[in-house]
C-alpha positions in Angstrom: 116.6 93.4 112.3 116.4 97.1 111.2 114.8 99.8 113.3 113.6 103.2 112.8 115.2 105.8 115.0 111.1 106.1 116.5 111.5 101.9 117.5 114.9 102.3 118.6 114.4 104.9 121.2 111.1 103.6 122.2 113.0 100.5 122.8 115.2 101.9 125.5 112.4 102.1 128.2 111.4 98.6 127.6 114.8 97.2 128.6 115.3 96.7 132.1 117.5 98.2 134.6 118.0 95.4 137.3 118.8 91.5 136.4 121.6 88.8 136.2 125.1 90.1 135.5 125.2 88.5 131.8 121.7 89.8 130.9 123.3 93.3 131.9 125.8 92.9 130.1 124.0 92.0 126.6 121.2 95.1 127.6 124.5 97.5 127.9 125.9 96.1 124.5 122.4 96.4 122.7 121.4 100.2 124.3 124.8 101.2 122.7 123.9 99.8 119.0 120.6 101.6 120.0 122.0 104.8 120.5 122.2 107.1 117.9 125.8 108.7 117.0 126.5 111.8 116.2 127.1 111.4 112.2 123.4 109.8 112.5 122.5 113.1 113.7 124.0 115.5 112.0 122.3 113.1 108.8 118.9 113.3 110.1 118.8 116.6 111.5 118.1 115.5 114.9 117.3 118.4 117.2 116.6 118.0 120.9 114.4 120.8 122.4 114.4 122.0 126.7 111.4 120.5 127.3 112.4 116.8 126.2 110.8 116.5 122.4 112.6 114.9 119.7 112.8 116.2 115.8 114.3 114.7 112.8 114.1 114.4 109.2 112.5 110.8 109.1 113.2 110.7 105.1 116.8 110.5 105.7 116.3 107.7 108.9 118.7 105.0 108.3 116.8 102.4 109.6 120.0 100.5 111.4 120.4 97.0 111.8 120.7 96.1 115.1 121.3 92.2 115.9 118.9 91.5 119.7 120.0 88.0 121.0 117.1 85.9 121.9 117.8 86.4 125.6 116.9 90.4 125.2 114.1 89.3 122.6 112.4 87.0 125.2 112.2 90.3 127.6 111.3 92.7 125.3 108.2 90.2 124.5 107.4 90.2 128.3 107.1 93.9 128.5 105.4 94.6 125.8 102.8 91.6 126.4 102.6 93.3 130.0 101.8 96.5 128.4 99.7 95.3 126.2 97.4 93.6 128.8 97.5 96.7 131.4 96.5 99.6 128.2 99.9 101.2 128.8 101.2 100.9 125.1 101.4 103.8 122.6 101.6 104.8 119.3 105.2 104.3 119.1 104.9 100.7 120.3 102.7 99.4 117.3 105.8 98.6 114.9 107.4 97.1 117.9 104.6 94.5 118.8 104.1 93.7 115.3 107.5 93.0 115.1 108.3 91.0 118.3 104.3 89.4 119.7 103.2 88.8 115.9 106.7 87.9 113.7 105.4 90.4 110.9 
């Protein structure tokens, strides 16, 4: 799947922190491919200000492809269906549940 650099950091907070060793293991791998490197941010312009906001150039956003084994898939569904049915999701969910609840 490819993600914007908006899906990919709103999909760190959606993976947990606590589980088996092996599901640890695959959220560590996939919060890597996640990450952005540094050539992505010199590309994009990527600023990070004091008080925690984000800016980049979203026209040069290289949408990476980023492969989430089923596993990880299966609890990112969870958590956003969780969200979903308690009014926490935002904005920057919405390509994300399309995505993962509805297969679009």
């Amino acid at each position: 799947m490819k993600f914007s650099v908006l899906e990919r950091l709103s999909l760190f907070p959606l993976l947990p922190e606590k589980g088996t060793f092996l599901n640890l293991k695959a959220i560590r791998k996939i919060r890597e491919e996640l990450s952005i490197d540094e050539d992505e941010m010199k590309e994009m312009e990527f600023e990070q200000f004091d008080d925690g906001r984000l800016r980049w150039d979203i026209k040069k956003d290289p949408n990476k492809e980023i492969e989430i084994p089923e596993s990880i898939k299966k609890i990112i569904v969870i958590k956003l269906k969780e969200m979903d049915e308690s009014g926490e999701l935002e904005d920057r969910h919405f390509t994300l549940y399309e995505r993962f609840i509805e297969k679009k």
